[in-house]
C-alpha positions in Angstrom: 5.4 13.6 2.3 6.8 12.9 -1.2 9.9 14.4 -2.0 9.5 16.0 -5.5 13.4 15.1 -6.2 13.1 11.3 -6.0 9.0 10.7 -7.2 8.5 10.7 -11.3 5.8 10.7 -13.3 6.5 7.1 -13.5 6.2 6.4 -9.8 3.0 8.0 -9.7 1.9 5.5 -12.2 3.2 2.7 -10.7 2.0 4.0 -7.3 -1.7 3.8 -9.0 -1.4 0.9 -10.9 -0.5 -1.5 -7.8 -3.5 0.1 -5.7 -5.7 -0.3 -8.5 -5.1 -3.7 -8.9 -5.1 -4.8 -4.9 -8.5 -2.7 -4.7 -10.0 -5.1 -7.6 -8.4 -8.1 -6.1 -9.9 -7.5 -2.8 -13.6 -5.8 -4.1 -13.8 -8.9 -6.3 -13.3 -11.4 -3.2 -15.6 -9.7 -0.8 -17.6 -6.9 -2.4 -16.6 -4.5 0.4 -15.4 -1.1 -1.1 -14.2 0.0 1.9 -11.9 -2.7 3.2 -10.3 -2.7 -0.6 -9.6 0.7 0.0 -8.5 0.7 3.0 -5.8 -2.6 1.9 -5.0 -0.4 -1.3 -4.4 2.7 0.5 -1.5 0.4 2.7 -0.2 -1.2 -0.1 0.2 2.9 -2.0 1.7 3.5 1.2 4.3 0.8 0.9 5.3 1.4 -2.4 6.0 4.7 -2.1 8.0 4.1 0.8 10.1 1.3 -1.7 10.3 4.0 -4.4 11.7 6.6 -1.8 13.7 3.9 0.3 11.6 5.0 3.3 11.5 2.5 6.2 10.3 2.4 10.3 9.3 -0.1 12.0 5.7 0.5 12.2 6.2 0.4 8.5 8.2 -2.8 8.5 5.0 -4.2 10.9 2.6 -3.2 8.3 4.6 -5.2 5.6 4.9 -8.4 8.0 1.5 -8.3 8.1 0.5 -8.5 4.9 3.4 -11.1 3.7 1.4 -13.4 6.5 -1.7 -12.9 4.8 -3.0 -10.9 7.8 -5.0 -7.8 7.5 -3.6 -5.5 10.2 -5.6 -3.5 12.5 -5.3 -1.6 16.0 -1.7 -1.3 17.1 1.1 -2.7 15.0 
């Protein structure tokens, strides 16, 4: 959940503009619409939890993943 307090307008945009970008980047590498949306909808995920200073360590696993260029599936 978002907290209303903390998330702007600007956030949201942000929030967009970074899984926009990752969903091109990937679409454009392997033409598979659902894996880019899939990686987008992770990397929405960890933004919003930078904007809102959210962490767990399922969360932090998620990040390690993709900083070592691993897509993560199954159990983190």
């Amino acid at each position: 959940m978002k907290l209303n307090g903390t998330y702007t307008k600007e956030n949201k945009a942000y929030h967009n503009k970074v899984r926009e970008t990752i969903f091109g980047k990937i679409y454009r590498r392997c033409g598979d619409g659902e894996l880019a949306e899939y990686i987008s909808s992770d990397f929405g995920l960890i933004v919003d939890s930078m904007i809102l200073g959210y962490k767990d360590s399922w969360l932090d696993k998620l990040i390690a993943s993709y900083r070592n260029a691993i897509i993560p599936a199954g159990i983190l």
